[in-house]
C-alpha positions as CSV (number, residue, x, y, z in Angstrom):
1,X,-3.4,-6.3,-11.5
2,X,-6.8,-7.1,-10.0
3,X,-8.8,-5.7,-7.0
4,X,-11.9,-3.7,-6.5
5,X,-12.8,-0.4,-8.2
6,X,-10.4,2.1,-6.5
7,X,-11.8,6.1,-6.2
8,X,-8.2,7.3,-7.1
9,X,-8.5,8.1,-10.8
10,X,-4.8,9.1,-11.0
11,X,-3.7,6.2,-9.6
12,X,-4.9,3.7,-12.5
13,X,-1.9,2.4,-14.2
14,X,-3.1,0.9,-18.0
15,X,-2.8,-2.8,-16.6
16,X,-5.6,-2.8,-13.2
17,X,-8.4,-4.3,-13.8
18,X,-11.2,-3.6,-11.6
19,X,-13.7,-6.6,-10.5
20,X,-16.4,-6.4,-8.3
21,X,-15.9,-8.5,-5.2
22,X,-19.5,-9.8,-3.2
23,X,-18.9,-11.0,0.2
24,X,-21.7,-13.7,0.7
25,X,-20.3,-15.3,-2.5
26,X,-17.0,-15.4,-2.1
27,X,-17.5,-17.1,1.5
28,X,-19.5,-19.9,0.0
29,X,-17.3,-22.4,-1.7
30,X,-20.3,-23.8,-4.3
31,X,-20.3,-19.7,-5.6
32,X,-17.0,-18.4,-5.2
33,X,-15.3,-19.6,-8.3
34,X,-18.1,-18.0,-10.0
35,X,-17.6,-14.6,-8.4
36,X,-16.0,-11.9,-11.5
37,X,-12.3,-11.3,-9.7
38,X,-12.0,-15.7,-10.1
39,X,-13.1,-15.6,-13.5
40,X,-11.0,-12.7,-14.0
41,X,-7.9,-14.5,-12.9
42,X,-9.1,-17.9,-14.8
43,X,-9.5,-16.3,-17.6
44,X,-6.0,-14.0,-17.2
45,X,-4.0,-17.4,-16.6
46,X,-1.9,-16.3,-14.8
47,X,2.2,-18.2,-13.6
48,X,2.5,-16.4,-10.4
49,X,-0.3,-14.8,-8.1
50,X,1.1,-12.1,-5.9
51,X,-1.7,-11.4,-3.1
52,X,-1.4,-8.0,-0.9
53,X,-3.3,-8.9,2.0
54,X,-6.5,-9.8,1.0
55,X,-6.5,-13.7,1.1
56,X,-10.2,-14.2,2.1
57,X,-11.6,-13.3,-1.4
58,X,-10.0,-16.4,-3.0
59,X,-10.2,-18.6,-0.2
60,X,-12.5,-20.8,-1.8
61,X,-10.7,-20.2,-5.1
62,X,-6.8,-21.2,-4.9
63,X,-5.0,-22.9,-6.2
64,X,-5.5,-21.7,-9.7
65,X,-4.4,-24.3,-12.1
66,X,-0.5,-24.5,-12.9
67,X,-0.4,-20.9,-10.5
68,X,2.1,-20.5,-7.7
69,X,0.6,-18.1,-4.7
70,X,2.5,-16.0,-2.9
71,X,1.0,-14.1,0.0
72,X,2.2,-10.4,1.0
73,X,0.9,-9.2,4.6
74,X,1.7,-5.9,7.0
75,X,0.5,-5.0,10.5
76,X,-3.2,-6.5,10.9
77,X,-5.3,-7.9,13.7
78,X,-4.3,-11.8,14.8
79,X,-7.7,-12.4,13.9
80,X,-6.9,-12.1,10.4
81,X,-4.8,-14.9,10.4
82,X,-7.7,-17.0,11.2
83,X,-10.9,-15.6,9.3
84,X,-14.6,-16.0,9.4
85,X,-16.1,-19.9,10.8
86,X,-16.5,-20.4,7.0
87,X,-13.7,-18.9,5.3
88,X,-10.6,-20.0,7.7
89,X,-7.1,-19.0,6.3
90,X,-5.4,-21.6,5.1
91,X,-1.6,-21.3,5.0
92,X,-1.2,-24.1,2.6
93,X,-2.4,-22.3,-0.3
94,X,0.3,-20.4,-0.4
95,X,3.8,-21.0,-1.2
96,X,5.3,-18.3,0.8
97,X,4.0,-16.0,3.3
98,X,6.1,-12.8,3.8
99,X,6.0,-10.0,6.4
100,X,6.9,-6.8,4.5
101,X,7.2,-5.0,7.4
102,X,8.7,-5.6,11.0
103,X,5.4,-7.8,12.3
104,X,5.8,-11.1,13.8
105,X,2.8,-13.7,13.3
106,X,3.3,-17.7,13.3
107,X,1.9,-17.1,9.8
108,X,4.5,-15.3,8.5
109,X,7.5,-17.5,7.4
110,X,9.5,-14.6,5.5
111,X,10.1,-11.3,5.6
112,X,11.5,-9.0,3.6
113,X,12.0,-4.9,4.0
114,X,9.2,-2.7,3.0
115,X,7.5,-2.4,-0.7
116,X,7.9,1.3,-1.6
117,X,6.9,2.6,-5.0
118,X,9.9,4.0,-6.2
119,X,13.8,4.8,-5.2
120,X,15.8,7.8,-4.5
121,X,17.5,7.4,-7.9
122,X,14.2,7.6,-9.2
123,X,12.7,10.7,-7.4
124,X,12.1,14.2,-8.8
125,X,15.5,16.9,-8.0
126,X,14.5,19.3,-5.5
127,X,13.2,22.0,-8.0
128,X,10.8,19.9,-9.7
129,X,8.1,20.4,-6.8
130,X,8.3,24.2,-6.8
131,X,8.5,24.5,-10.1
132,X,5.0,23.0,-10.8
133,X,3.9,24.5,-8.1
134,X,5.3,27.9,-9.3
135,X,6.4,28.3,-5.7
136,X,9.6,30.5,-5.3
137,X,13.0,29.4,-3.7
138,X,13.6,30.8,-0.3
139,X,9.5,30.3,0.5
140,X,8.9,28.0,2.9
141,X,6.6,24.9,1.2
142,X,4.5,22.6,3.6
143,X,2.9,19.3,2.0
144,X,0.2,18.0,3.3
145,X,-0.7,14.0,1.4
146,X,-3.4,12.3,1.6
147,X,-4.6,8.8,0.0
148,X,-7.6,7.4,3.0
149,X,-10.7,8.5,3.3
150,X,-12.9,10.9,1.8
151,X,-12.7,14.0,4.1
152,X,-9.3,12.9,6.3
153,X,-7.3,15.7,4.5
154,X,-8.8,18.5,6.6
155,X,-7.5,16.6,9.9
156,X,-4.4,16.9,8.4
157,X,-4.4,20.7,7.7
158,X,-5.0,21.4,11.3
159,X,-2.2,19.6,11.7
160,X,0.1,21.2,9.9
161,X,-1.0,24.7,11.5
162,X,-1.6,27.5,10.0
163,X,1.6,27.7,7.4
164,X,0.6,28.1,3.9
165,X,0.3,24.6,2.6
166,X,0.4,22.7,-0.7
167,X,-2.3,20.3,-0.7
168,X,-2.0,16.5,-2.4
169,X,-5.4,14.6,-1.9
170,X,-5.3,11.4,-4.1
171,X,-9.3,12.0,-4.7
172,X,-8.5,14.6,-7.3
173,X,-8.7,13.8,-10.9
174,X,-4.8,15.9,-11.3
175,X,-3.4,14.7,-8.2
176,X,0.3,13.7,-8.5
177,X,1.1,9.8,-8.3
178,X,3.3,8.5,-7.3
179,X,3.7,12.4,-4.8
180,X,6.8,10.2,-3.2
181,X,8.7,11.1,-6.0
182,X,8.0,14.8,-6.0
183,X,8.5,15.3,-1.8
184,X,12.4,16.0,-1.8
185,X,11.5,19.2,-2.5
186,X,9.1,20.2,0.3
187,X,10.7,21.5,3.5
188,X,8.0,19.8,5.3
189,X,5.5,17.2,4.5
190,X,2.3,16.7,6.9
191,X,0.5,13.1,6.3
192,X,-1.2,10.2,7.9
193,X,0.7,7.2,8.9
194,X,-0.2,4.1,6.1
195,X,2.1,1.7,5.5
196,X,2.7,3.7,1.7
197,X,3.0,7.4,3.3
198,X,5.2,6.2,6.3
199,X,7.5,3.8,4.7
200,X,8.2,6.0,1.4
201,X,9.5,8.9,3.8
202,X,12.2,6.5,5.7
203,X,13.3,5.0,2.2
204,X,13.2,8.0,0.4
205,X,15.0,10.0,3.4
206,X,12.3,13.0,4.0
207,X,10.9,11.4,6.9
208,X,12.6,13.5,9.5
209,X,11.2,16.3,7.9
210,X,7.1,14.7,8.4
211,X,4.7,15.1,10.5
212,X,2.9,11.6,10.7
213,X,-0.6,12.2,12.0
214,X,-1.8,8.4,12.8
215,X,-5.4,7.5,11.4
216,X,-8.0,5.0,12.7
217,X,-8.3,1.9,10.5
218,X,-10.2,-1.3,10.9
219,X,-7.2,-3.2,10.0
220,X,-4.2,-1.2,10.1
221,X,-2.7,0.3,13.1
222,X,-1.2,3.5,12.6
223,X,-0.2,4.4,15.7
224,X,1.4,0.8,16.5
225,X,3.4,1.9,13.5
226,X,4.4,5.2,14.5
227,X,5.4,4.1,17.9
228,X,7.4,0.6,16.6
229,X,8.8,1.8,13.3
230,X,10.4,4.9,13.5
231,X,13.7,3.3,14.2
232,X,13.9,0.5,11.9
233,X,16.4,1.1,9.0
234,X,15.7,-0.4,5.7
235,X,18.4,-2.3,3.6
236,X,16.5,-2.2,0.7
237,X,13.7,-2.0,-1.4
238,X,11.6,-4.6,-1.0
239,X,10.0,-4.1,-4.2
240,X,13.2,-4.9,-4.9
241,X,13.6,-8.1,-4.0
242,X,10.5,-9.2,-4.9
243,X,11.1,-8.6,-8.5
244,X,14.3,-10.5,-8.3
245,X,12.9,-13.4,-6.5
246,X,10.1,-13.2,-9.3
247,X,12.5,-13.4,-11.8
248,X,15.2,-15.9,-10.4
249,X,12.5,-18.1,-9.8
């Protein structure tokens, strides 16, 4: 995996490589193959390129030699689908485009269910959280997640009220990752609404137990989320399938 230094320490699996990513030189198609995260890749070699979102960085870069592209995209501005006067997306450098959530762009020529980290096979048993936490059964636990921005947490808390509350910020050097796998135990969970934090509880079946607090983003619309999503019932994983079409070919 490759993509810009992340402020998450416990969410750096062994294999993510961070590369530094300069705007001005990754819009200029004389520079961009020079910029670190297309050297990265060159060097890496690699079959298949997965991107989440983030075409514009190797606009002026694809296609990689003997690579395949594959682009992944969620709620976003229309705009984004077009780009910058001198970085315009280009559709053709990609083999498929897949919505992996219910949006609807001209872009978008697949679509698959939602990319969740994990399964409910997969999760922690109820216990698990209170035994960490060393919280007793019959006490009421509230969980309040956070993965944004520095400082969003304490919107959260107020929130949740005034309830005693375990707190899971993603800044903290022994924060839990993936906390999805740990929330079955939590009688209630307090959160914003991300594509990761909203679409783990509907898989993972604890969402009528949240209380999604939508967040302002630049290029993800929480509340649009909220408001559009709530119904929509996943068939599977689409990590899933994702992995199988990777490995059927």
């Amino acid at each position: 995996m490759f993509g810009p230094p992340l402020p998450f320490p416990a969410a750096l699996p062994a294999n993510y490589q961070p590369v530094a990513i300069v705007e001005n030189q990754v819009r200029d198609p004389r520079r961009a193959r020079d910029d670190e995260a297309a050297r990265a890749l060159e060097a890496f070699g690699p079959d298949l390129l997965v991107v989440d979102m983030f075409w514009a960085p190797l606009r002026h870069v694809l296609p990689l030699a003997g690579c395949e592209s594959w682009l992944l995209a969620r709620t976003c501005p229309r705009a984004w689908f077009t780009g910058p006067s001198d970085t315009r997306f280009e559709p053709s450098q990609f083999r498929r485009i897949v919505a992996i959530e219910p949006v609807r762009h001209a872009a978008l020529r697949e679509r698959i269910d939602p990319v969740v980290v994990c399964n409910p096979e997969e999760c922690r048993p109820p216990h698990a959280l209170r035994e960490r936490l060393g919280v007793p059964p019959g006490r009421r636990l509230v969980a309040v997640t956070h993965a944004g921005l520095q400082g969003e947490i304490e919107r959260l808390e107020d929130a949740a009220g005034d309830e005693p509350l375990a707190r899971f910020d993603l800044f903290g050097t022994d924060a839990l990752f993936p906390v999805a796998e740990w929330l079955s135990g939590a009688d209630r969970i307090v959160c914003a609404a991300g594509y990761n934090s909203f679409w783990e509880a509907r898989w993972l079946g604890y969402a009528a137990r949240t209380r999604f607090t939508p967040l302002p983003r630049r290029i993800d619309d929480q509340a649009w989320r909220l408001a559009n999503c709530s119904h929509y019932t996943m068939q599977e994983n689409g990590a899933d399938t994702l992995a199988r079409w990777i490995v059927t070919g």
